[in-house]
N, C-alpha and C positions, 0 to 999 in steps of 0.2 A: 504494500500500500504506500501511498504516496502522500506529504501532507508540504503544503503551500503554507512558506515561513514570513518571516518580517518584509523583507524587499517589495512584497506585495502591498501592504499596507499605504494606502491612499495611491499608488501605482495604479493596479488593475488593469493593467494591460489587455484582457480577456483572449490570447491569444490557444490559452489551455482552452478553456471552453468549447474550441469548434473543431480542436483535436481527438477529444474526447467520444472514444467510441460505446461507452454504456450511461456519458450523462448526468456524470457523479459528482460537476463540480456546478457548484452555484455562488454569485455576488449577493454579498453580505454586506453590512455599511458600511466598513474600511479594507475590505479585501475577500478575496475568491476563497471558497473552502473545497477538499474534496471530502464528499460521505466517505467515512473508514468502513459501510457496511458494504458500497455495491464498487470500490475500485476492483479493477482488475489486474492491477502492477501492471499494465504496459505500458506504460513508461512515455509516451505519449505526450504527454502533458511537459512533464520534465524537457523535454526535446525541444519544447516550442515555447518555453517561455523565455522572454527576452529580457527580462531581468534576473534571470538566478534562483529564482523563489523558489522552488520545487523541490523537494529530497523524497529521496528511497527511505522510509520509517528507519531499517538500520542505518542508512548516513547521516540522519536527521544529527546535527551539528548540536552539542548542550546546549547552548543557548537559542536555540530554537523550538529547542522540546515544548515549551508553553503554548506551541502555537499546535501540536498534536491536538493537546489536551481542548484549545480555544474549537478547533474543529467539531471533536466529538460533542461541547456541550453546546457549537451551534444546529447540528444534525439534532440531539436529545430533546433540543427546545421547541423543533418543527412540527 
């Protein structure tokens, strides 16, 4: 799974979006999330964003980890 970190924030470049072959990422009010329930790791997303924002859950950088956790309780609250 794939989770959209800081770089994104007020960016939103929305470039992931139209990459996106199951439709798992949605705009949120300071940045794109992906659902951690319907990704499919293909990597997709990661390839086409033009700022950097995007990690492999294992490459997710420490200081990025907050933004897994921001994902999942924007998905939980829909």
């Amino acid at each position: 799974m794939y989770v959209i970190g800081s770089a994104c924030i007020e960016e939103k470049a929305g470039e992931c979006v139209d990459v996106c072959p199951v439709d798992c990422i949605e705009e949120g009010e300071d940045q794109f999330y992906i659902d951690p329930d319907v990704c499919i790791s293909c990597g997709a997303c990661e390839a086409a964003c033009p700022v950097t924002a995007i990690f492999y859950i294992d490459d997710l950088p420490e200081d990025e980890k907050p933004y897994y956790e921001k994902a999942v309780e924007y998905y939980k609250n829909k």
